[in-house]
Legacy VTK file of the C-alpha trace (Angstrom):
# vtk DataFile Version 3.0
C-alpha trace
ASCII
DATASET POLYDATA
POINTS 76 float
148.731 330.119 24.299
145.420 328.891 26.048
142.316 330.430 25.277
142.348 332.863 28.476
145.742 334.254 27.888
144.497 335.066 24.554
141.688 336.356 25.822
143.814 338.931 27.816
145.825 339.648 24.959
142.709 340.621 22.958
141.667 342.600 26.007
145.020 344.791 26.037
144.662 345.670 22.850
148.225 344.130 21.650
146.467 341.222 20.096
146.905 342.450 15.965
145.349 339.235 14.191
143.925 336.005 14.037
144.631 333.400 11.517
142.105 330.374 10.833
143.533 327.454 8.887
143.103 323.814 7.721
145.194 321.770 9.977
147.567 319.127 8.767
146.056 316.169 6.588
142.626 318.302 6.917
142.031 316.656 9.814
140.281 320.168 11.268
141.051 324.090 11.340
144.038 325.606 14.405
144.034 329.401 15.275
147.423 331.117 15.003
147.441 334.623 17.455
149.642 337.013 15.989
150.369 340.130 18.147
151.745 343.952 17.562
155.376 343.027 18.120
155.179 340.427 15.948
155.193 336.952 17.889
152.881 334.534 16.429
151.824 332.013 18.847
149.391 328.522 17.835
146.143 328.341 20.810
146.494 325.422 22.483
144.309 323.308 25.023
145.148 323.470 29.040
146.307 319.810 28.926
149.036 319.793 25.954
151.235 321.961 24.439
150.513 320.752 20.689
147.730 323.054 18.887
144.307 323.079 19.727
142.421 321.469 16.966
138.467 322.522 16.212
136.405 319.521 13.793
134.867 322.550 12.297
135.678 326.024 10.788
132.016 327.467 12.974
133.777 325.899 16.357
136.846 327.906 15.789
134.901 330.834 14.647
132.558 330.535 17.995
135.859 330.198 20.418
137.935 333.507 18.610
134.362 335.238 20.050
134.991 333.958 23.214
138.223 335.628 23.188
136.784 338.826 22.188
137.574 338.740 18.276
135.488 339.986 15.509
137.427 339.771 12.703
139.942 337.203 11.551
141.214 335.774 8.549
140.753 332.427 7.468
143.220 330.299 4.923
141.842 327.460 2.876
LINES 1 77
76 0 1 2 3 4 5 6 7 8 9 10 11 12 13 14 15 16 17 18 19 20 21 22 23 24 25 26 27 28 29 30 31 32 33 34 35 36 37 38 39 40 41 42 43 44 45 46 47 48 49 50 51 52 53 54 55 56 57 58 59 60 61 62 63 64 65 66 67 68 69 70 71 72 73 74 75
């Protein structure tokens, strides 16, 4: 899901959660969208379909309040 469709999700209301979390090897932190019915879907960039990967924990923070999120969790 790319940032705007998330952000649209968020705006509808039927966004439940976000998820922060260490990517693979620690190489940087991914955001997992989880909505009300359930589907849980990684944000990716416009260019690839692979996950969107942020060097730091404060730029992943900074782009879930871009899509319009004040609260999510984050896994260590």
């Amino acid at each position: 899901m790319q940032e705007r469709d998330a952000r649209l999700l968020s705006e509808s209301g039927e966004l439940d959660k976000i998820i922060i979390r260490q990517a693979e090897e620690n190489v940087g932190w991914t955001i997992k969208l989880v909505s009300k019915s359930g589907s849980e879907q990684m944000l990716h960039s416009k260019r690839s379909k692979s996950p969107r990967i942020f060097k730091t924990s404060d730029a992943s923070l900074r782009c879930c309040q871009r899509i319009g999120i004040n609260e999510a969790n984050v896994l260590l």
